[in-house]
N, C-alpha and C positions, 0 to 999 in steps of 0.2 A: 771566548773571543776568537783561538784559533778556529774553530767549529764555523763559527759565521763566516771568516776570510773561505774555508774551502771550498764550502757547499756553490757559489756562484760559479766558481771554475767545473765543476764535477755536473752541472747542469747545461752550460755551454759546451764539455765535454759531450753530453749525453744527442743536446738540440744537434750539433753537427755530426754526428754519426748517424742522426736520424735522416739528415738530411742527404748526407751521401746513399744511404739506404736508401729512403724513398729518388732517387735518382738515377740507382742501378734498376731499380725496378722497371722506373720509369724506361729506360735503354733498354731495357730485357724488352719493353712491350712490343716498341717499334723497331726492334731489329728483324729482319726480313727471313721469313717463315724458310727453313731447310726446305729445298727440292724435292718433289716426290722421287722416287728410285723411279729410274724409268722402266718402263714394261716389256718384258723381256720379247723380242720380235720372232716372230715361228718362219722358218727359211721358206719361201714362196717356190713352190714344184718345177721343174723345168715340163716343158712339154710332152716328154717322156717319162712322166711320172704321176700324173693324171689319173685315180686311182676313183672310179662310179660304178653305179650298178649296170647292168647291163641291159640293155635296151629291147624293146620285145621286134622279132622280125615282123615287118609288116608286109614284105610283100617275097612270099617265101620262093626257090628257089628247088630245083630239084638236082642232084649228082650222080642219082642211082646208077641212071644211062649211061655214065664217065667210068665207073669205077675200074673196071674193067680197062677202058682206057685214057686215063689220066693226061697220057700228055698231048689232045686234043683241047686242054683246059689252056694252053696258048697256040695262035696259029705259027705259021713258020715266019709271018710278016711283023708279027709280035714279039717272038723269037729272038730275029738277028734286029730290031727295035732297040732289043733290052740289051745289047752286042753280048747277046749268046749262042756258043756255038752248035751249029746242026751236025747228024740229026743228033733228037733227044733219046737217054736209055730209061727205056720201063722198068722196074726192078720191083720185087716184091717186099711189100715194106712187112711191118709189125702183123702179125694174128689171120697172116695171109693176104694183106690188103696191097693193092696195086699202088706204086708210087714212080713219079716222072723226075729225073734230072738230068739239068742243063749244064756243062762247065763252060768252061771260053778256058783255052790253054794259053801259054808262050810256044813261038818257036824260035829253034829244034826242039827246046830243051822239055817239052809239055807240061809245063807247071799250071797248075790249077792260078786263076789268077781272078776268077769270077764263078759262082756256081750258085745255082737255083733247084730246089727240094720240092716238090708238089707232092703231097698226099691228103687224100679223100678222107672224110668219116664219116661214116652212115650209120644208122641206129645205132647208136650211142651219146653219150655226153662228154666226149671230148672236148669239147668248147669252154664248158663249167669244169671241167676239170680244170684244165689248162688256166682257169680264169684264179681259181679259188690256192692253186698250190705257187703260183706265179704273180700273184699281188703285191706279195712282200718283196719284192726286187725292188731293187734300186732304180733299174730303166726299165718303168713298167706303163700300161697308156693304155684305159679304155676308150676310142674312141669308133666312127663309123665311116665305113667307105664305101662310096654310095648309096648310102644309106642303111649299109647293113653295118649291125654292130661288128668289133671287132677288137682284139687286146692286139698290143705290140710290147714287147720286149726283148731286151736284150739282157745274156745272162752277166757281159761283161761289155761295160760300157765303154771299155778303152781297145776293141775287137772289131772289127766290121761286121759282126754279125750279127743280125735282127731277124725276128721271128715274128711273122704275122698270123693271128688266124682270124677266120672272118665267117661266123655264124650267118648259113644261107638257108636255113630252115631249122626248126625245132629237131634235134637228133643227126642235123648234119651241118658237117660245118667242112671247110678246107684250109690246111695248111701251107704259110709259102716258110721258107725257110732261104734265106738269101746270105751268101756271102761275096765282099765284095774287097782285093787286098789291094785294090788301087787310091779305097778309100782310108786307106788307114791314118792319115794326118787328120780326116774328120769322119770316124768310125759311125757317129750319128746319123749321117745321109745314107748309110746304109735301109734305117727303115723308112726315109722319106723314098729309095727306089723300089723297096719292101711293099712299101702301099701304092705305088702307083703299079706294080705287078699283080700286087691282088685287085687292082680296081679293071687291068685287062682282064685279070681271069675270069672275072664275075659277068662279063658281057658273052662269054662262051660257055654260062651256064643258063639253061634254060628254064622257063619261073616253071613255078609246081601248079599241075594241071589240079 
């Protein structure tokens, strides 16, 4: 007799467990699916950092005639343009080779306060060199001025100093090397006046016969 009284409770027991069960489940279904992890973002290059193969010269140039003397590779109208001061010194750069610079001082006191490097390279691969040990920079930039290819870098991005070179033939290429301490609040436009130097220089090279 006691047997019959429990079994009704012990089975309403059983239906409403069932039922909150099938209810969690039910919630589990339409609760709204975890977010995917979002996808981690790659830092987008600043302009100086532009990192491409190198472009074939198309319409090649010759420096042989310069080498000897380089600082014909700006005029004197181009010169004080760039407010550098005249005249320029010839000096003998690296394995014998002729190289041109320009300073701009202070006065009295003659502090260097602007200065420009010109050097020639002739049969060799200075250019792929420069290209392949200078990639891994931080402010590194294969880009072309007018039309010829050209890397820009700087070894330290908080420096006004930028380096340009600029492939004008298979085996020859020229170097500008620019420093500039007025720009030191924005060290960057160092090589946007880096390229516009190499883009005079390239009009006082003459194409390859």
């Amino acid at each position: 007799m006691s047997n019959s009284n429990q079994w009704p409770g012990a089975v309403a027991l059983i239906t409403a467990s069932s039922v909150i069960m099938l209810a969690g489940c039910a919630g589990a279904s339409n609760a709204p699916a975890s977010a995917p992890a979002p996808a981690p973002t790659t830092p987008q290059p600043s302009p100086i950092q532009t990192v491409g193969p190198i472009p074939p010269v198309s319409n090649p140039r010759d420096i042989t005639s310069l080498t000897q003397r380089p600082c014909e590779l700006l005029t004197l109208q181009q010169a004080t343009g760039f407010q550098l001061d005249l005249p320029a010194d010839q000096l003998t750069g690296t394995h014998g080779t002729q190289r041109c610079k320009w300073t701009t001082t202070t006065s009295p006191a003659h502090e260097i306060v602007r200065m420009l490097d010109l050097t020639l390279s002739v049969n060799n691969s200075d250019f792929d060199t420069a290209y392949d040990r200078d990639r891994g920079l931080p402010a590194f930039e294969v880009t072309s001025i007018t039309d010829y290819p050209a890397i820009v870098r700087m070894t330290n991005p908080h420096l006004p100093i930028c380096a340009v070179r600029i492939k004008v033939a298979e085996q020859q290429s020229i170097f500008v090397d620019y420093e500039d301490k007025t720009l030191n609040k924005n060290p960057r436009q160092s090589c946007e006046v880096g390229k516009r130097i190499a883009a005079a220089v390239l009009t006082n090279v003459p194409p390859k016969s």
